[in-house]
N, C-alpha and C positions, 0 to 999 in steps of 0.2 A: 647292782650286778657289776663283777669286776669288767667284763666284756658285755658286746649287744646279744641278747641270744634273738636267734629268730625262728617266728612261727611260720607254719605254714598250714591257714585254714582252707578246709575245704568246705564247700556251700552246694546242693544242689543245682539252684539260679542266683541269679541275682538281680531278679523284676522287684518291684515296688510290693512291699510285703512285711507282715511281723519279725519272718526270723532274718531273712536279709539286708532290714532296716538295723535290728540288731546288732546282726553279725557290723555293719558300719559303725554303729557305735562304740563298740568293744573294739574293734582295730584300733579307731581314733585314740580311745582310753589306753591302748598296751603301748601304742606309739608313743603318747606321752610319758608313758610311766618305762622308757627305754629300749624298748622291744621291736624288731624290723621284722617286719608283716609283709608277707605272701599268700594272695588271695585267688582260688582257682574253681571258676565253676563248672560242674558237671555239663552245663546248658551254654549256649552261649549267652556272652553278658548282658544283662540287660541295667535298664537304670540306674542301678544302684552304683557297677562298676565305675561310670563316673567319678560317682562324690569317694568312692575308698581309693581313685587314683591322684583326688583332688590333694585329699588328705597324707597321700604322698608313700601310697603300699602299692605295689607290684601288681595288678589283676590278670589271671590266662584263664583260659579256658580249653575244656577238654573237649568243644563244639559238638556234645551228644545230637543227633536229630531227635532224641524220644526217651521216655521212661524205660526202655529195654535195649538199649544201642549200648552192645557187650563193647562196645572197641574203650569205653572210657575207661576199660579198667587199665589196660593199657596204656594207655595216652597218657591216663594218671599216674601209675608205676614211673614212666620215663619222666613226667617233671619233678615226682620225687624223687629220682635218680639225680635231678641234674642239679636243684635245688637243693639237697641235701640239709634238711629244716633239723633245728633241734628238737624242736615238737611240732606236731599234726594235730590239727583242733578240726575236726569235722563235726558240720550239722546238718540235721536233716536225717529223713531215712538213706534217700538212693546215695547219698554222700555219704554215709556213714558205711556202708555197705562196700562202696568202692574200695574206701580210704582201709577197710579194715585187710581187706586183699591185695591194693595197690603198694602196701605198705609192707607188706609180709614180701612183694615179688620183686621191692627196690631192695632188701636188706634190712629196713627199719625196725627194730624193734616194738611189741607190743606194746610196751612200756613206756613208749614215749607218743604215743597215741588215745589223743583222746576225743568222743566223739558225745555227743549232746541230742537231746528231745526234749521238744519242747509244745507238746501236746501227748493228749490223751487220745489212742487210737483205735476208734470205736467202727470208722466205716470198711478199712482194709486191714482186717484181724491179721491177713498172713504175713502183715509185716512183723507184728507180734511173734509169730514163728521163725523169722529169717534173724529174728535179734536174740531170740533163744539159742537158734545153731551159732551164729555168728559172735555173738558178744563177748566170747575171751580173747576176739581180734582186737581188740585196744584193753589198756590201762584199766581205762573205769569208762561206765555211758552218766554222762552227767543229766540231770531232769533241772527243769524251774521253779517245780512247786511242788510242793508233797506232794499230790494228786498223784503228777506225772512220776515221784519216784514209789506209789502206791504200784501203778499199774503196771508197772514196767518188773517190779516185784513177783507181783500176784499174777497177772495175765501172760506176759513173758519168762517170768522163771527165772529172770537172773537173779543172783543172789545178792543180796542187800550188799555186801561187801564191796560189791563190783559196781554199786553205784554210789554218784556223787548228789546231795542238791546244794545246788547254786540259786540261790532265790533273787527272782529275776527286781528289778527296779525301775525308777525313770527319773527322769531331770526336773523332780518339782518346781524350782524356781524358772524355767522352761512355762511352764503348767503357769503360775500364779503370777508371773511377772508379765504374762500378754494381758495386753488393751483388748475389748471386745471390741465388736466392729458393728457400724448403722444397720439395722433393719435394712432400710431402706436399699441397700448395697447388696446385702440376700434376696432382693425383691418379695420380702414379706411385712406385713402390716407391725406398728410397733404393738399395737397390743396382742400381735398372735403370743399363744402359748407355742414355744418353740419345743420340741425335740429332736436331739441328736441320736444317731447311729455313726458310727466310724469302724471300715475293715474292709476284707475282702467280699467281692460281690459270687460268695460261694453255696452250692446245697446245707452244708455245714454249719453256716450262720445262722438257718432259723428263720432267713428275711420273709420265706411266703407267709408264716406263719405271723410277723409281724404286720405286716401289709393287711390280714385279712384283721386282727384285733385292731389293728387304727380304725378302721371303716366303722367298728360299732365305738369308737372313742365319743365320750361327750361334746356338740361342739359347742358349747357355749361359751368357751374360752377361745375360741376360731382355731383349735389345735392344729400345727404343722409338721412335720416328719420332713426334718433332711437326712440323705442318703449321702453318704460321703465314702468315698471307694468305686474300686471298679471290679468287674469279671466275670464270669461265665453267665451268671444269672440275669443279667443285666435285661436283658428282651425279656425273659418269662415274666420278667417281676413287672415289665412294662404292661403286659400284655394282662396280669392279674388285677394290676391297678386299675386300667382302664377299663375294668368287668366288676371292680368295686364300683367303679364312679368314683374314685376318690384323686383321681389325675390333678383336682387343681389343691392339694391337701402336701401330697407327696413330691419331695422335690428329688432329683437327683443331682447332685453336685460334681461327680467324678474324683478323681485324685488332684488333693490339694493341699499345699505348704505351709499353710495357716492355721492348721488343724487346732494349734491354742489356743488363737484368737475367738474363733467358732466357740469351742468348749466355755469360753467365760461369755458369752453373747449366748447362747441357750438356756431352757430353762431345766430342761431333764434331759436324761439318756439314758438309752434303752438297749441293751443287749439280751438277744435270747437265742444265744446259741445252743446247737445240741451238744459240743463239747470244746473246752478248750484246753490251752495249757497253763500258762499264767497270761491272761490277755493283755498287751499293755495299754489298749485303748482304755478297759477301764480304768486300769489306773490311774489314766490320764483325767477322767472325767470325774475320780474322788477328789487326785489333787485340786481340779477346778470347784469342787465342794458345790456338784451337783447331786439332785435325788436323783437315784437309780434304777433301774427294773431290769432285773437279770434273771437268769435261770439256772436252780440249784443243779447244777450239774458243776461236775470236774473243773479247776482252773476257776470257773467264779466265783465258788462259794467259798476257796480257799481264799477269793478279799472281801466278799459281799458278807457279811452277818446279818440274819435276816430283822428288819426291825429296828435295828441298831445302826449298821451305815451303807443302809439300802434297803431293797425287797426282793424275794428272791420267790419265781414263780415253778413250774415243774414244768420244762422242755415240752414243746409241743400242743400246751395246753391255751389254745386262741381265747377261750372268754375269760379264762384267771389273769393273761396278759390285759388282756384290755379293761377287765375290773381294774386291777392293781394299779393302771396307768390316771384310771379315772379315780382313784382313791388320791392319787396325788394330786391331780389338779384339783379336787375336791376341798382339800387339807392343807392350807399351805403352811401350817405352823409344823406339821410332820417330816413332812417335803422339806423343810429349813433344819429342823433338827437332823434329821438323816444325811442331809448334806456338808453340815458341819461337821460330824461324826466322819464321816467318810474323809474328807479334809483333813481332818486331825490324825484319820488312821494313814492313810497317804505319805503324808509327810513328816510323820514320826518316825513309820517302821518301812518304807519301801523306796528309801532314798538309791540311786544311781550306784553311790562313792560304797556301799556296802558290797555292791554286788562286784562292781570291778576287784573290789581286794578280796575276793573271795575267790575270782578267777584269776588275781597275781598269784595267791598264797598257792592254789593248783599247780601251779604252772612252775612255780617254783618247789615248791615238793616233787614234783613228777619229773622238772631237771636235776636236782639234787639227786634222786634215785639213778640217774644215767651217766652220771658225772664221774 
């Protein structure tokens, strides 16, 4: 680039999370590949703001009190007035919805606005309908994974034209190059059968549903279930566990930095959400070329092949979870093949460095068009 062009992404929050962990690592990535980044959240900042100011981009916030606090569209309109970005990358629903208005009341053109999903939206249909009215307010709405640019098609209405995919990635050698860490430092025995979970402690994720298939798990590999995440569900899940009897089985970890280390120190992981987008937790846990149990719904099964490099169960369904889990402890020659499979599919086709130049080549298509 003859000059620095700069962005200015917009984010609903910035708490500890998929798409805000994301959105960090893509700043990082545009920063080095020449680009000055302006980072503004709809909420006020949380976590994350830190490490994107560390990394040395700009963070404001538009201090919404709440999902419906109309002032941000405003708030937002005047820092893109004052900012004057060559592109507007927003993600998220209420981010995207602002940006696509804020943008239109600074001056900005459609054109040099582009906004991102990165899930499949099953539990708040109407936002499906606000992206239908709304989505000729930007460029293009970018997706992660087929799934998300299926539904965004088919359920919202926009026209394939008008959408982008950017197929999401991660930092395999990130994934393969951590030391696993002692048992003993988990405070779990070394011959437990370990299992991982990683994500938000949300309705979404599936976790009741997990908790109740561990309790019939086999124990005669002493199976354990770490919890790794935090959120809303946090107390229910406590409260179910304690009504399994399964309190000394189930651990909760919280949010934590080590998350690789974990991943090669486990023996399996388990996701069984009712919907995702492209989740990066799994991703993370093929490149550690563990066996998997996930659930053929949206976002998993565009990395899960059932059989091949993982298993993949049907949402909601507690004793197919809890067979399926027992089929692996049962099998470990299965369990190993499915996990090398998964390993090899990881880190052939779902490298990082693809995904950033696929959000350069964007970025610079969409400033060539304004130039």
């Amino acid at each position: 680039m003859s000059q620095q062009k700069h962005i200015l992404y917009v984010i609903t929050d910035l708490n500890v999370g998929g798409v805000p962990l994301h959105l960090l690592r893509l700043v990082r990535a545009m920063m080095l590949r020449g680009y000055r980044a302006t980072v503004v959240s709809l909420a006020p900042c949380g976590e994350v703001a830190r490490a994107l100011r560390e990394a040395g981009a700009t963070v404001l916030s538009c201090e919404a009190s709440g999902g419906w606090d109309i002032r941000v569209f405003h708030r937002l309109a005047d820092i893109i007035g004052e900012v004057k970005p060559d592109l507007i990358h927003a993600l998220l629903f209420h981010a995207n919805v602002a940006t696509r208005w804020a943008g239109d009341a600074a001056g900005i053109s459609t054109d040099r606005i582009l906004c991102e999903i990165q899930t499949v939206e099953v539990e708040r249909r109407w936002h499906l309908w606000v992206d239908r009215l709304t989505h000729e307010g930007c460029r293009l709405t970018i997706g992660n994974s087929p799934s998300v640019i299926e539904h965004l098609a088919t359920r919202a209405a926009i026209p394939r034209d008008r959408l982008r995919l950017v197929r999401g990635g991660i930092d395999t050698t990130r994934i393969t190059n951590a030391q696993p860490l002692s048992r003993a430092s988990l405070g779990v025995s070394a011959d437990a059968a370990l299992w991982l979970w990683v994500g938000r402690l949300d309705p979404v994720k599936g976790l009741d549903v997990l908790v109740r298939a561990f309790a019939g798990i086999d124990r005669t590999r002493d199976p354990q279930l770490l919890l790794v995440g935090d959120g809303t569900e946090r107390d229910a899940l406590q409260r179910d566990i304690g009504s399994l009897g399964i309190g000394d089985r189930v651990h909760f970890f919280g949010v934590r930095d080590d998350v690789p280390q974990l991943l090669r120190t486990v023996d399996g992981f388990v996701f069984p959400s009712r919907t995702e987008g492209l989740p990066n937790a799994l991703l993370e846990a093929m490149a550690a070329g563990l066996p998997i149990v996930t659930t053929d719904v949206p976002g998993c099964r565009d990395l899960i092949e059932h059989d091949r490099t993982g298993l993949l169960v049907p949402y909601g369904d507690t004793r197919a979870l809890c067979d399926t889990g027992n089929v692996l402890l049962a099998d470990n020659d299965r369990a190993v093949r499915l996990a090398a499979a998964a390993r090899r599919e990881a880190t052939t086709h779902w490298n990082i460095d693809a995904t950033y130049d696929a959000y350069q080549t964007l970025y610079e298509e969409t400033l060539a068009t304004n130039s």
